[in-house]
RODO-2510 file (C-alpha; in nm, 4 decimals, decimal comma):
residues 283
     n   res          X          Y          Z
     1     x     0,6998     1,3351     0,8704
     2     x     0,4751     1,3875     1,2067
     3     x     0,4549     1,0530     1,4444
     4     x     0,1074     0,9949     1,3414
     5     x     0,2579     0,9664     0,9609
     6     x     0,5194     0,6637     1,0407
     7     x     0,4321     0,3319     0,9036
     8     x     0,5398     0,2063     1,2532
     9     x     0,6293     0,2938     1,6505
    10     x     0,8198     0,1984     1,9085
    11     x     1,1325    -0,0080     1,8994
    12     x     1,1877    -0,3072     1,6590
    13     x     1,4168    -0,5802     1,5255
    14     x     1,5450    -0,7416     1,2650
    15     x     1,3930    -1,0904     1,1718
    16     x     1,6359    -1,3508     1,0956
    17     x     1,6122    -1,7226     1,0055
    18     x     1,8344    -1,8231     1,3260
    19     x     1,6101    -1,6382     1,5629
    20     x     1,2641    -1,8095     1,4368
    21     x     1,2267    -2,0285     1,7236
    22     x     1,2988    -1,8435     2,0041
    23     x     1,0938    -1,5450     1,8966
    24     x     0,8170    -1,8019     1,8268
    25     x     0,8156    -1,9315     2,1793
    26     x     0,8815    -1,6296     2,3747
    27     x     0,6878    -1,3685     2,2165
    28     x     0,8973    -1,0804     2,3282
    29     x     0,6371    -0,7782     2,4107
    30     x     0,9401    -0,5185     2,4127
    31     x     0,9160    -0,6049     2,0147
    32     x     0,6904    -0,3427     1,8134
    33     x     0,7524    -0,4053     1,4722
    34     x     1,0047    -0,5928     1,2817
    35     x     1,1814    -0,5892     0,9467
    36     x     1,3189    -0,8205     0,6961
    37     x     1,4906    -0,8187     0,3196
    38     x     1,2609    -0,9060     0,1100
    39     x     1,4712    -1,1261    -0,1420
    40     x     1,5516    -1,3752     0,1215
    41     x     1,1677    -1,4300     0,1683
    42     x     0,9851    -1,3714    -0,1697
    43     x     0,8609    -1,7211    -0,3150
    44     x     0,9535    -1,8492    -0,0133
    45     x     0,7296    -2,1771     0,1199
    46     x     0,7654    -2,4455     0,3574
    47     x     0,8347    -2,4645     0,6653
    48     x     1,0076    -2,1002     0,6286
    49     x     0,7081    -1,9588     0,4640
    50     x     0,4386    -2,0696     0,7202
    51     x     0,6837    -1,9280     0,9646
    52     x     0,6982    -1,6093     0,7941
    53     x     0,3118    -1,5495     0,7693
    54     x     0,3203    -1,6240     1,1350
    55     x     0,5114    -1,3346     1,2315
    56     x     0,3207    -1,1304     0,9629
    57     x     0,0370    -1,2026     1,1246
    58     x     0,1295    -1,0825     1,4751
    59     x     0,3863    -0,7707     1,4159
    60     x     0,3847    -0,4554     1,2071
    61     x     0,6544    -0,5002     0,9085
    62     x     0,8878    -0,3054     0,7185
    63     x     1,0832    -0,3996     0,4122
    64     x     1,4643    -0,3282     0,3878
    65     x     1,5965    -0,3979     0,0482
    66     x     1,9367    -0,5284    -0,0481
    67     x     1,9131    -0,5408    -0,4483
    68     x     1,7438    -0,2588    -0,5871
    69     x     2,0877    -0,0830    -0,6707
    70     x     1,9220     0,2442    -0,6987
    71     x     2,2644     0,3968    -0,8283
    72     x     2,3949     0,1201    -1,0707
    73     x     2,4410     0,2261    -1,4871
    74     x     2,1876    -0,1150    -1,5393
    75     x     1,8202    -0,0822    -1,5844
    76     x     1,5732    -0,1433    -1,2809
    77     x     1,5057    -0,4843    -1,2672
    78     x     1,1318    -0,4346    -1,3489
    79     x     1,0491    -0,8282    -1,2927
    80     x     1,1567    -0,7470    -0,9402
    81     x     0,9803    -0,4964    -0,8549
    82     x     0,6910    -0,6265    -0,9727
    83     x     0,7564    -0,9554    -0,7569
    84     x     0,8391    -0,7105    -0,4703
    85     x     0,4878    -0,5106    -0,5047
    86     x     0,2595    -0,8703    -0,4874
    87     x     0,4950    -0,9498    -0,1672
    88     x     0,4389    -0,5983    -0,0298
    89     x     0,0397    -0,6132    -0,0516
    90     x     0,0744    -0,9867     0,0279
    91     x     0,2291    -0,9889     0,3504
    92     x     0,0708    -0,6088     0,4864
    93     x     0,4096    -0,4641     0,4659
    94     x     0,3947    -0,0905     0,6187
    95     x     0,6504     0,0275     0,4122
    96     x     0,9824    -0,0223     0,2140
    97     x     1,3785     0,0800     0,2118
    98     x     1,6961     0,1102     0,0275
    99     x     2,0462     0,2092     0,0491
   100     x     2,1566     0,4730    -0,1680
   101     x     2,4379     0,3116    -0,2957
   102     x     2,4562     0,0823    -0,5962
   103     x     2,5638    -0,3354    -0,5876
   104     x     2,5569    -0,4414    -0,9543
   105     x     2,6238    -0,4103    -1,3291
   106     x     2,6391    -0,6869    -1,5412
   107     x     2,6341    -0,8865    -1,2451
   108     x     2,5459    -0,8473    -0,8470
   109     x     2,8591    -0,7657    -0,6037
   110     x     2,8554    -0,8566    -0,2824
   111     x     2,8921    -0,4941    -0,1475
   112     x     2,7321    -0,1669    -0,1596
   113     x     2,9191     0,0387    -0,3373
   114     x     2,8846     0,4081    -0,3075
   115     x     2,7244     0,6656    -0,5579
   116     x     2,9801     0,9528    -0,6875
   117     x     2,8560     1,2510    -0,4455
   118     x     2,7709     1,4599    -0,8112
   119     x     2,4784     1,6831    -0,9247
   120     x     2,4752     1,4333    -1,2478
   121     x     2,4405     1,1358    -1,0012
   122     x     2,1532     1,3554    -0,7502
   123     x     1,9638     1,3575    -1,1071
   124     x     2,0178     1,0030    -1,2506
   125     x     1,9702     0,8257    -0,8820
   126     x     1,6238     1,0658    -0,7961
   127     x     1,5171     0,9260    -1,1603
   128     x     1,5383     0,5766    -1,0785
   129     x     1,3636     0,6079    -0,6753
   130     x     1,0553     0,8237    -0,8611
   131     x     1,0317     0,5253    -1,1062
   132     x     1,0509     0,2684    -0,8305
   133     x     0,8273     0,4387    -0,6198
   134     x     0,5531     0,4983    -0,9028
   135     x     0,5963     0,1011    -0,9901
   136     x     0,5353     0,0534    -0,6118
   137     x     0,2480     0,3163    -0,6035
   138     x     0,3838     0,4047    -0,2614
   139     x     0,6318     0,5691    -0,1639
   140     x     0,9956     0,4561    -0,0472
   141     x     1,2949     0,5963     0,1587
   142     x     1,6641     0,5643     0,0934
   143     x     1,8817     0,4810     0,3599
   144     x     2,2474     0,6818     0,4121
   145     x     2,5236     0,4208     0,3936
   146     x     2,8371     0,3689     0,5345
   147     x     3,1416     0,4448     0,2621
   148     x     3,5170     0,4364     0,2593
   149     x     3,5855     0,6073    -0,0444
   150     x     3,4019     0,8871    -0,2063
   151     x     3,5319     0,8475    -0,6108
   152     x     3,4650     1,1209    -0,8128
   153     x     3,3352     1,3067    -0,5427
   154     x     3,2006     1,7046    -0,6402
   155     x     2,9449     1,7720    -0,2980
   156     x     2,9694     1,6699     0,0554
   157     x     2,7813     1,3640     0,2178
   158     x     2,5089     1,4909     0,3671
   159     x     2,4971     1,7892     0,0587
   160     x     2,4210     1,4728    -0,1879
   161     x     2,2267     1,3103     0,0075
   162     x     1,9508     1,5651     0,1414
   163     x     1,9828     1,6840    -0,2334
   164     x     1,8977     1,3196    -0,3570
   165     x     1,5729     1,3060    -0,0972
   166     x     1,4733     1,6313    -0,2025
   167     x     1,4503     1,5832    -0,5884
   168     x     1,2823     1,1917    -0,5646
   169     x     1,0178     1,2978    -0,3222
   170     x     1,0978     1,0426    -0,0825
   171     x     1,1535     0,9460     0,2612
   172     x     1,4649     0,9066     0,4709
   173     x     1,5741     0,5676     0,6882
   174     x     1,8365     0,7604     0,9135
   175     x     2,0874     0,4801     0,9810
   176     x     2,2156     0,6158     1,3219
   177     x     2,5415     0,3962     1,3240
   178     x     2,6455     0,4908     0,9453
   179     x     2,6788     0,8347     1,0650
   180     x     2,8989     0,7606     1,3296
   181     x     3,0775     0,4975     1,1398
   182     x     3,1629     0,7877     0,8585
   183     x     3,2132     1,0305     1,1115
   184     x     3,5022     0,8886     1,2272
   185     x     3,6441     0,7086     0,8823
   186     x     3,6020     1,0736     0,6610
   187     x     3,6429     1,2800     0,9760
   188     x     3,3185     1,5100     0,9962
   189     x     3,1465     1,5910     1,3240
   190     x     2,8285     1,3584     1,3760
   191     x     2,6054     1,5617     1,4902
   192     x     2,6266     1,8221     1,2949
   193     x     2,5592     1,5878     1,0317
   194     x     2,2499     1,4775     1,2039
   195     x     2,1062     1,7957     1,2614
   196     x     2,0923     1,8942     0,8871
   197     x     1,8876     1,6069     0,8104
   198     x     1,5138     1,6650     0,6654
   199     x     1,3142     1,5543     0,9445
   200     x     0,9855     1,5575     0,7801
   201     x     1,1237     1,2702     0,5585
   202     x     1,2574     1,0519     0,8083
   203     x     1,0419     0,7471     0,8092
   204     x     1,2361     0,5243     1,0432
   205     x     1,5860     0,4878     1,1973
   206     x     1,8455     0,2014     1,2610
   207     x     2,0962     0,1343     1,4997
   208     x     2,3799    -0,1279     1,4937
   209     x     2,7239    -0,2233     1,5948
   210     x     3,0357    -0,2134     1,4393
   211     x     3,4095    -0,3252     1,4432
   212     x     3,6885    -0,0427     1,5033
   213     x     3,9377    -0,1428     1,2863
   214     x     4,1959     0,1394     1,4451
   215     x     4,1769     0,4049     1,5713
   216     x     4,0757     0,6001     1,2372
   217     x     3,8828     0,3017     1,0701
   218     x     3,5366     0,1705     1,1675
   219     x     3,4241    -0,1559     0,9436
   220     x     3,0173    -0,1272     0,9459
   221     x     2,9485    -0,4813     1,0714
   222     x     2,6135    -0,4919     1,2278
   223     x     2,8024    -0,8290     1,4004
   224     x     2,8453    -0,6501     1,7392
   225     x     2,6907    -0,5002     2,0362
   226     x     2,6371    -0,0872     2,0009
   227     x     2,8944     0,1270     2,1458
   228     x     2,8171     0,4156     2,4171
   229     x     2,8801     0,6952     2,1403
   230     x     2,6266     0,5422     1,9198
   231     x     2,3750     0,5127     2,1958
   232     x     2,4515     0,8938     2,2293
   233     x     2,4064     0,9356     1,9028
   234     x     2,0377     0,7826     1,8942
   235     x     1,9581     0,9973     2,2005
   236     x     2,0487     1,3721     2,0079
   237     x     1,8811     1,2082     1,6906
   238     x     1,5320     1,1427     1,9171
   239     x     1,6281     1,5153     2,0651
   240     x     1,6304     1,6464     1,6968
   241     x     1,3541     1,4500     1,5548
   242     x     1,1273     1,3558     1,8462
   243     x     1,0918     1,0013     1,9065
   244     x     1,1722     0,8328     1,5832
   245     x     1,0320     0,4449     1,5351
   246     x     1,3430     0,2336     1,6038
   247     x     1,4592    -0,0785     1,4752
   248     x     1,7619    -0,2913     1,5959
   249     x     1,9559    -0,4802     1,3375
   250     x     2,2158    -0,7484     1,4360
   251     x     2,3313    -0,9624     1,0861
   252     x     2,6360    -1,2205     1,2384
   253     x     2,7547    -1,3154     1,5516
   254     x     2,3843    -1,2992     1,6898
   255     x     2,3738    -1,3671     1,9922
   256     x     2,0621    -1,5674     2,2338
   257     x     1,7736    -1,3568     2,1797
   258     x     1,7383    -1,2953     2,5717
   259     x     2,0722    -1,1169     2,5264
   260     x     1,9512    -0,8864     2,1746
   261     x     1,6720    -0,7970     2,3733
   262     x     1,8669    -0,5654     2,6158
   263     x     1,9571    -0,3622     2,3657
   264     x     1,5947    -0,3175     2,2890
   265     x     1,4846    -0,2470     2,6120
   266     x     1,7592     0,0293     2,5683
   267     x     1,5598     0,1507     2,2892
   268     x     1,2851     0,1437     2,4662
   269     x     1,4034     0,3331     2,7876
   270     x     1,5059     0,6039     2,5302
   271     x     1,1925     0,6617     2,3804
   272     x     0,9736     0,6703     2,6748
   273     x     1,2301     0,9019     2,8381
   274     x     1,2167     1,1722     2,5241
   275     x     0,8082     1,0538     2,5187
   276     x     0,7577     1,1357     2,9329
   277     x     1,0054     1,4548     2,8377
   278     x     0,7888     1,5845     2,5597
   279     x     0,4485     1,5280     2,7953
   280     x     0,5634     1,6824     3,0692
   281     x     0,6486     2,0025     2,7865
   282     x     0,2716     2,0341     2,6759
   283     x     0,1320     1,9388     2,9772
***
């Protein structure tokens, strides 16, 4: 996917409830796009709902889902989707994301539970993404999640997962910090990983904190401030990739926005470092 094919640019951050207000009144301009879950917003009205349109109105926005379940044994939930298509058009969404993991059955869990890594699992989970994305009419792209087992497990990580990508005809949201997080927990060397990504299907990337649980065990929180290797991390993805459109996201323990807004400007100093790098190349 060239730059002049993603939905967005720059660096951008998640939208949450708690952070309404000050974003409202300060109108951060290091802030290029931002991105929400859809289920926590769809038939929303009120107060919440004028706030919404607000932002809507003023920043580029991308969907992240948390309920598709793209790998559970239930059906789709076609009323969804069709809810999540009017919301999509309604609001000027730029695009839409998944994880590729699964979080029901006959009921929702409150985790994301991880597809087997199997051929029969590529076939059944590329199935259900063409299906969403031809619902849609647009399409979609499947994040890489953080895991701490692998059951039933036949093909590496990234061997599933490029495989997956490659049979829906989708895109790719590269979450940055899942790599590192699985890097260390099922002891693989990051950027390897990273490197044998698609890059033509990367549509976006996130980057997040986490909790090191010991010394072998990292606990994908998004609840704390992004580590030094992480940061790293982002800077050999934008090496690989070019510069990649960016988004922050920061669930619990969020702090004052003055303070999540350094680690944009992070972003930010990263991109126009690989952006000045790449101009002074073809200049």
């Amino acid at each position: 996917m060239s730059q002049s094919q993603y939905p967005v640019e720059g660096s951008g951050l998640g939208l949450r409830r708690s952070l309404l207000g000050e974003l409202t009144e300060a109108h951060p301009s290091q802030i290029d796009f931002m991105e929400i879950a859809p289920e926590n917003w769809i038939g929303l009205g009120g107060t919440f709902g004028k706030q919404f349109r607000y932002f809507t109105e003023r920043y580029p926005f991308i969907c992240h889902g948390l309920s598709l379940s793209i790998g559970s044994p239930s059906p789709l939930d076609m009323d969804f989707l069709k809810d999540l298509k009017d919301f999509l058009k309604n609001h000027n969404i730029k695009a839409y994301s998944e994880h590729l993991s699964f979080c029901s059955d006959t009921g929702h869990l409150y985790d994301l539970m991880p597809i087997p890594f199997t051929d029969e699992a590529v076939k059944y989970v590329a199935d259900r993404i063409r299906t969403v994305q031809d619902t849609l009419e647009q399409r979609i792209a499947m994040e890489n999640v953080s895991y701490y087992a692998a059951p039933g497990k036949e093909m590496e990580e990234i061997d599933f997962l490029n495989a997956v990508i490659s049979e829906a005809d989708c895109d790719l949201l590269l979450d940055v910090n899942n790599i590192y997080v699985n890097s260390v927990n099922h002891r693989y060397d990051a950027e390897t990983f990273l490197k044998a990504l698609p890059a033509e299907r990367i549509m976006y990337l996130h980057i997040a904190g986490h909790y090191q649980e010991a010394e072998d065990l990292v606990v994908d929180t998004h609840g704390a401030d992004i580590i030094d290797p992480v940061w790293a991390l982002l800077d050999k993805a934008y090496e690989a990739f070019g510069v990649v459109p960016t988004l922050l996201e920061r669930d619990f323990n969020i702090p004052p926005l003055k303070e999540l807004l350094k680690e944009v400007d992070i972003i930010s100093s990263m991109q126009n470092k690989w952006n000045h790098q790449h101009d002074q190349q073809h200049a």
